[in-house]
Structure formats: structure tokens, C-alpha cells
N, C-alpha and C positions, 0 to 999 in steps of 0.2 A: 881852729875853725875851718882850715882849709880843707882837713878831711872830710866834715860833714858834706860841704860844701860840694867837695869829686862827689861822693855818694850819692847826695840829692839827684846831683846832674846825671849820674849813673842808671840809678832808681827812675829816673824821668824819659830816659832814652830808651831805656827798657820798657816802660809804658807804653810808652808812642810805638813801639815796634809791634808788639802786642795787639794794638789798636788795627795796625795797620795789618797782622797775619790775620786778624775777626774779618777787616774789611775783605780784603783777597777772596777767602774761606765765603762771604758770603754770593764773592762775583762769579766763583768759581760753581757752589751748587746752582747759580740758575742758569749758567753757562752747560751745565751739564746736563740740565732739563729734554735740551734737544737732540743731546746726541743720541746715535743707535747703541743696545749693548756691545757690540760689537768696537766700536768705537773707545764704550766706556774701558771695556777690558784695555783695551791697547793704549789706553793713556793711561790708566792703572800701572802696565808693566812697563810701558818708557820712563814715567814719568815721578816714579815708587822715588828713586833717590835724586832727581834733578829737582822734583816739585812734590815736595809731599805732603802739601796742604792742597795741592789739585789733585795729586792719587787719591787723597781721604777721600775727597768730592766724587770722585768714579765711581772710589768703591762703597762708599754713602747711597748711590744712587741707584748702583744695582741690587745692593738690599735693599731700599726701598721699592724695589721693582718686583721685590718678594724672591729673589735667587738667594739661596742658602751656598755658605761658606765652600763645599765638594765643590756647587753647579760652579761657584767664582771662579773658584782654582781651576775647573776645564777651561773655561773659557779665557781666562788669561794665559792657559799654557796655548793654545791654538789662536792666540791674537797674534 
């Protein structure tokens, strides 16, 4: 039983983490509301492998801004 046991607690830690990248991912799109594109790009390409549940958020934001995949790639190489 002890195995079940590690896994439950395993299973449960991984939940909660989960829980917590949704919550971040959701602080992070309305934090992203305000910034300029200019902005968005340069947190996009700092932030790709330190935080890449807030690059998602950037780069979320500037498609929804209506910039297509080319326009992103310019403007994160000149951020």
C-alpha cells in the first residue's frame, strides 16, 4: 500500500501545480492587456525559456492583436 500511497501524493502534487501554471497563465494574460507590442515582443524573447507560460501570454496577445506569425518574428528579432 505504500506505493499507492507515494503515487496518490505524486498524482496530487502534480494537480496542485497545474492548478497553479492555470492560475499564473491567467495573471499573466491580463497583465499583458497593458503592455505596448513592443513590449509584448521583448518579454516574448527574454522571457521564451526563463518563463514560458508568460512568453505564451505575449505571444497570445499579439495574435490577438491580429499580427501574423512573419509580422511576430520581426518584431521580436528588433525587440
Amino acid at each position: 500500500m505504500g506505493f499507492l500511497d507515494g503515487l496518490g501524493k505524486l498524482a496530487g502534487a502534480a494537480m496542485n501545480e497545474i492548478k497553479e501554471a492555470g492560475e499564473r497563465s491567467k495573471v499573466y494574460k491580463q497583465e499583458m492587456l497593458d503592455k505596448s507590442d513592443y513590449e509584448l515582443a521583448r518579454i516574448f524573447k527574454r522571457d521564451n525559456s526563463l518563463s514560458p507560460i508568460r512568453a505564451g501570454a505575449a505571444l497570445q496577445e499579439l495574435k490577438s492583436r491580429g499580427y501574423n506569425q512573419d509580422e511576430i518574428k520581426e518584431m521580436v528579432r528588433n525587440a
